[in-house]
C-alpha positions, 0 to 999 in steps of 0.5 A: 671678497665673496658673499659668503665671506662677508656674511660671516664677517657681518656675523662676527662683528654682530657677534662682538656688538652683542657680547658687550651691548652696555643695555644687556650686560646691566640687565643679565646681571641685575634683577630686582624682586621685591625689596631684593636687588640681586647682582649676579657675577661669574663666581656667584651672587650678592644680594642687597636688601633695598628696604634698608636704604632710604634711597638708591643713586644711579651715577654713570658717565660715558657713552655706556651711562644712559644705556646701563641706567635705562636697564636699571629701570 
């Protein structure tokens, strides 16, 4: 196998690490502003007014949990 055929191997396999990275997905998708927490999907975005809730549970398990909770913070 050349270098250059590995290069791009590597490359691809990064590519498809990145693409479902458990940290950025959660943090691409969910901005909080103010009392706002917004949630983007691909058909649009649905708002939550935090203010109107008297507290917010994270729950996750799996090895994808601590990675998506971190991006919550």
């Amino acid at each position: 196998m050349t270098e250059t055929v590995k290069h791009r191997l590597n490359a691809i396999f990064n590519a498809g690490l990145a693409a479902v990275n458990p940290y950025k997905l959660i943090f691409d998708r969910l901005k909080i502003t103010d009392d706002t927490l917004a949630v983007t999907r691909e058909d649009g975005e649905t708002t939550f007014d935090l203010s109107q809730y008297k507290e917010v549970v994270v729950l996750g398990c799996g090895k994808a949990a601590a990675p998506m909770a971190k991006a919550l913070e």
